[in-house]
C-alpha positions as CSV (number, residue, x, y, z in Angstrom):
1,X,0.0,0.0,0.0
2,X,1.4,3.4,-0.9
3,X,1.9,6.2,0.8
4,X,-0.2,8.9,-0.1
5,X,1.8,11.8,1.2
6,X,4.2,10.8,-1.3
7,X,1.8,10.8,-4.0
8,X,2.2,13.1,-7.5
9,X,-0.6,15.2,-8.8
10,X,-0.7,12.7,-12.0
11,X,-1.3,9.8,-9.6
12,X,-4.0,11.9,-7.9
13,X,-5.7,12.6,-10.9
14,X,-5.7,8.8,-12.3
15,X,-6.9,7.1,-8.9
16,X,-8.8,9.9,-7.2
17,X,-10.3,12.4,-9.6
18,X,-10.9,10.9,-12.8
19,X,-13.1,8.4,-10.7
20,X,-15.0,11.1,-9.6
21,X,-15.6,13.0,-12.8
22,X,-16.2,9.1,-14.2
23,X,-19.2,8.5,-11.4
24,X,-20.7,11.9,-12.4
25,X,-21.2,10.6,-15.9
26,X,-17.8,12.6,-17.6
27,X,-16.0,11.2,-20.1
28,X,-12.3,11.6,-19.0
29,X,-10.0,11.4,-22.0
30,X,-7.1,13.2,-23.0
31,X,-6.9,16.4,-25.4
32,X,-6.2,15.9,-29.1
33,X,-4.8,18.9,-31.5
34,X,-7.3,20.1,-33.7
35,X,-9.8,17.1,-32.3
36,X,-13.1,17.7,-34.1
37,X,-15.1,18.3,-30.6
38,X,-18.8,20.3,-32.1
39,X,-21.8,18.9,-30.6
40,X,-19.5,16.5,-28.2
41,X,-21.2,16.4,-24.8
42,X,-20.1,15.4,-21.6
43,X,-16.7,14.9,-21.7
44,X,-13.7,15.8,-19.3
45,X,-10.8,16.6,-21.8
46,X,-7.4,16.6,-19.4
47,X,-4.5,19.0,-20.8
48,X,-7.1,22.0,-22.2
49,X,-5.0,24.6,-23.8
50,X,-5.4,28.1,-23.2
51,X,-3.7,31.2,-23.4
52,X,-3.0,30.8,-19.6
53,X,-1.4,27.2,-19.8
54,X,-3.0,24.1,-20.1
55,X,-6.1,23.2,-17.9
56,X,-6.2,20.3,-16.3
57,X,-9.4,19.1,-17.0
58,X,-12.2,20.9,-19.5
59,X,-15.7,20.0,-19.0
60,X,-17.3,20.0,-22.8
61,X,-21.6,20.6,-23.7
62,X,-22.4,20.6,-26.7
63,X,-18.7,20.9,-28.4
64,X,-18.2,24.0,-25.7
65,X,-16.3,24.3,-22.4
66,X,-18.9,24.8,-19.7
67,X,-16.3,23.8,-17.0
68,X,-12.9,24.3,-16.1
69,X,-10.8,22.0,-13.1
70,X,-7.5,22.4,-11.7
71,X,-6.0,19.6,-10.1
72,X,-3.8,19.4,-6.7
73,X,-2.2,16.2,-5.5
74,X,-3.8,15.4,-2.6
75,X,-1.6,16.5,0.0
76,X,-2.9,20.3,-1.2
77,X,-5.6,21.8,-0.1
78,X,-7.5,23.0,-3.1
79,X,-9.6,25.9,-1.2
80,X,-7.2,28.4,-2.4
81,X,-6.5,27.4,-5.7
82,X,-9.7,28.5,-7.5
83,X,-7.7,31.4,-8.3
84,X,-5.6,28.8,-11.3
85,X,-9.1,27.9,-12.4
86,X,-10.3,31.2,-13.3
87,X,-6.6,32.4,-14.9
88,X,-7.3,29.2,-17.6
89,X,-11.1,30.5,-17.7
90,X,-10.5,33.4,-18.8
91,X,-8.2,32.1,-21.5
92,X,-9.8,29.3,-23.0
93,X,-10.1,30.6,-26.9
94,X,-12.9,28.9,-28.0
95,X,-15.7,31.0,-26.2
96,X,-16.7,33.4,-27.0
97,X,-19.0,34.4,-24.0
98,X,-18.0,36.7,-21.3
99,X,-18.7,36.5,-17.7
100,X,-17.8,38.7,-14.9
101,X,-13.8,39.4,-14.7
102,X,-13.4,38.5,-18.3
103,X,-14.2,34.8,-17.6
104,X,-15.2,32.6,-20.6
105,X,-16.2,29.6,-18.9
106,X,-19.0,29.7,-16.1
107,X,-18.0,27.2,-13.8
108,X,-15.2,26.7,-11.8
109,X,-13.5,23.5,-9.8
110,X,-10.6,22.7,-7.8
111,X,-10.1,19.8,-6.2
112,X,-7.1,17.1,-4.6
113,X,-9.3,14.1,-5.3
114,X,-11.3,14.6,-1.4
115,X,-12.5,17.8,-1.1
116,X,-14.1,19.5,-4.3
117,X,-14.3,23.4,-4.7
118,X,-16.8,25.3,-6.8
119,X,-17.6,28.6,-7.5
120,X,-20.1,29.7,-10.7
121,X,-18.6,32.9,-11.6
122,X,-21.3,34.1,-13.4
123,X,-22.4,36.7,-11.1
124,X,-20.7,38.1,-8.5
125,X,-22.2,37.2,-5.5
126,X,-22.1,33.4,-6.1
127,X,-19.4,32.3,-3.5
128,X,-16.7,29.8,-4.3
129,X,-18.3,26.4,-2.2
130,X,-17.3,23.6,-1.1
131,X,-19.4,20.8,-3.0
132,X,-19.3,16.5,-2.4
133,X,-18.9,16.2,-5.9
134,X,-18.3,17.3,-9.7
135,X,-22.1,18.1,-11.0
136,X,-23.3,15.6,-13.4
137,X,-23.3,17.1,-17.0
138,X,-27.5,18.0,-16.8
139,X,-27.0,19.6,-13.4
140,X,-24.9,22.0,-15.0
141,X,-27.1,22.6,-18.2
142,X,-29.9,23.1,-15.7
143,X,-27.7,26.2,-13.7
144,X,-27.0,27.6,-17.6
145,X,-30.6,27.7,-18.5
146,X,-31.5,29.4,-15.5
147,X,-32.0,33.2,-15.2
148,X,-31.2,34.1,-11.5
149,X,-31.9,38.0,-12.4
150,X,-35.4,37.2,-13.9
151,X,-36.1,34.9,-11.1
152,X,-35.3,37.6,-8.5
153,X,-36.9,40.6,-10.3
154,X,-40.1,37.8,-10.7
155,X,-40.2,37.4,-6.7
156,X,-40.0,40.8,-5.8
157,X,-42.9,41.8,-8.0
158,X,-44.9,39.1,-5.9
159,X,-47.1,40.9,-2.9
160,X,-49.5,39.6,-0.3
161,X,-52.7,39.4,-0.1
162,X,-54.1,41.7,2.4
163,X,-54.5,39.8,5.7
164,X,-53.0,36.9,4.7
165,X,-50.2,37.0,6.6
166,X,-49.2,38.5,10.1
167,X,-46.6,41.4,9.8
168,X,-43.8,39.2,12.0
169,X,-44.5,36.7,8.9
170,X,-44.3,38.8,5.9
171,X,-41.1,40.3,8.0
172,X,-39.3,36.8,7.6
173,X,-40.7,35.7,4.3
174,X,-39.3,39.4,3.0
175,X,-35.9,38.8,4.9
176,X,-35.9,34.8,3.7
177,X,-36.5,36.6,0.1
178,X,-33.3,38.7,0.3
179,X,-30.9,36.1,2.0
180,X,-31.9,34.1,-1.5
181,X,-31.1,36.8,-4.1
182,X,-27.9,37.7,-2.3
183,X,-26.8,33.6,-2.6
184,X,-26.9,33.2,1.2
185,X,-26.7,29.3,1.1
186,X,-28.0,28.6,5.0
187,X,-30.5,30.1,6.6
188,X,-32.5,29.8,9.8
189,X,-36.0,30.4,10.2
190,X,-38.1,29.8,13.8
């Protein structure tokens, strides 16, 4: 039995994260110059190029990068190293969507194999998170179709009813209402 102090990022990568990218339903297969990649879904390319360096792994819908993970051998903690994922985001060539801070892809991982980091950097308020696992190729296609501005705009058009609700009530609800369209992931309500 090995050691795993002594293990190298490669080794990481083969026995601890490509099984997890594998269990979500990802592909994992290494990058190909001038691969013909339109329309290929769900795959986890290793070595992406971009003008930043190579990515460690590229998460592909539909023939375009939707994801973007950088790899640590598992001895690093990958909290802090979101930070390399967004420098290959905002280089990957192929997009040619813009998010915030001149990203091109929206989503974000780091990871040493046991502990996953993501952060959508879509908007600004979405924190970086720590997550059990990669999202499966629909979850992900399910966060790009929705519209977190039209949903918020949508709730606070709602009102209530008159008497429907005690004022300590519509208080929390209200309050609830906010924590959700500033991304506050926990909340409490007695």
């Amino acid at each position: 039995m090995s050691d795993s102090r002594y293990e190298s990022e490669a080794q990481t990568r083969r026995r601890r994260i490509d099984p997890k990218l594998s269990s979500q339903g990802w592909n994992v297969c290494e990058h190909v110059p001038n691969g013909l990649l339109f329309g290929v879904s769900g795959l986890a390319v290793t070595e992406w190029p971009t003008e930043n360096g190579p990515a460690d792994y590229a998460l592909l819908s539909d023939g375009a990068v939707i994801g973007v993970v950088e790899a640590k051998k598992l001895t690093i903690g990958p909290q802090n190293v979101l930070t390399q994922a967004a420098r290959y985001s905002q280089g990957v060539r192929e997009s040619q969507a813009m998010y915030g801070e001149g990203h091109r892809v929206p989503f974000l991982y780091s990871t040493n194999g046991e502990q996953v980091f993501f952060q959508d950097v879509r908007d600004p308020l979405n924190p970086s998170r720590k997550v059990k696992t990669f999202h499966t190729l629909g979850a992900l296609r399910e966060k790009l179709s929705r519209d977190e501005a039209a949903l918020a705009a949508k709730l606070s058009q709602m009102s209530f009813a008159p008497g429907s609700v005690r004022p300590y009530q519509e208080e929390a609800i209200l309050a609830v209402e906010k924590a959700i369209q500033n991304r506050t992931r926990q909340m409490m309500v007695v």
